[in-house]
N, C-alpha and C positions, 0 to 999 in steps of 0.2 A: 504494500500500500504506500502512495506517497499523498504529499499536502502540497495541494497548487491553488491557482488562480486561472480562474476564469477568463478567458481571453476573446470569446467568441462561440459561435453558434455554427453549427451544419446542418443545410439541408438535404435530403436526399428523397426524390420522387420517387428514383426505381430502386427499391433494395429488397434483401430478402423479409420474404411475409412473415418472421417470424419476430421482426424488427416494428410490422404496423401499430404506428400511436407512439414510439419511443423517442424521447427526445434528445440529442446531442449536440455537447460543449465542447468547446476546444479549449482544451487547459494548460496549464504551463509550468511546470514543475516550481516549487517552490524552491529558494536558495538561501540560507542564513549569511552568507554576506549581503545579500541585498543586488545582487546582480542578476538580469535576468537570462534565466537559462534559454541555449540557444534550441530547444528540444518540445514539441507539443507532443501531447497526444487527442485520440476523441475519448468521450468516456459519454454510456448512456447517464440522464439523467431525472429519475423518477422525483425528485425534490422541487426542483424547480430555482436552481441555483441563478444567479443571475455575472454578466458581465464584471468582472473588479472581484467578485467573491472570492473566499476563500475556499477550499472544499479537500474535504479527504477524498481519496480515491481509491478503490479497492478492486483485483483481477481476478480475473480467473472463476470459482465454485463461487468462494465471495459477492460475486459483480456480479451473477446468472442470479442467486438469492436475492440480493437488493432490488435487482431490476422486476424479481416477483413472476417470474415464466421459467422456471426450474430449468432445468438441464434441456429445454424446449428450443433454448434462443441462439441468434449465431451470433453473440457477440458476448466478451468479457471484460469490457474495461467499463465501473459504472461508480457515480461518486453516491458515496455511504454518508457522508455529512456535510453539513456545512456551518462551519467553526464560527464558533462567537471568540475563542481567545488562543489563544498558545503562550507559553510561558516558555522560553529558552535559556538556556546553561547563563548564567550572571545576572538574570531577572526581565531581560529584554523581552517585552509583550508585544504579539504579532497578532494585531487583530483582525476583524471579518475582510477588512479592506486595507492597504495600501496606507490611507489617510486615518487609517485608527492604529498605527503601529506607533512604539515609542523610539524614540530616534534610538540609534546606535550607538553603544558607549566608544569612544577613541581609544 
């Protein structure tokens, strides 16, 4: 599982039927320096996460549960939550957004 931000939306008209009604984000791995990683992925999204969020993301057995169509569906990457706080090593708080993080200690 990793913790990213929301970066964007996918649409997709023809895909597989086991996919109809699911929605998908384009997320962007989180970085504790603060640099944005050069790496996306998509991830279904049963929550309803939006643009700037934050969001945990979970593969595989995990992501088929979340998204709630069992071992049914053709996809495994789906976000499990979406964070109100994070606390990291020296107390630095990474909140829902970009704009609710505390600055970086020097």
């Amino acid at each position: 599982m990793l913790v990213g931000t929301v970066v964007g939306n996918v649409w997709a008209t023809t895909k597989d039927a086991s996919l109809t009604g699911v929605r998908f984000l384009v997320v962007q791995p989180f970085t504790t320096d603060g640099e944005a990683s050069a790496e996306t992925i998509v991830a279904a999204d049963p929550l309803g996460a939006g643009i700037g969020e934050r969001v945990l993301v979970v593969f595989g057995r995990a992501a088929r549960h979340v998204i709630g169509r069992g071992h049914d569906i053709g996809f495994q990457t789906a976000v499990a939550a979406i964070i109100d706080c994070m606390e990291l090593d020296g107390g630095r708080l990474v909140g829902p957004t970009a704009e609710h993080d505390s600055p970086k200690s020097q």
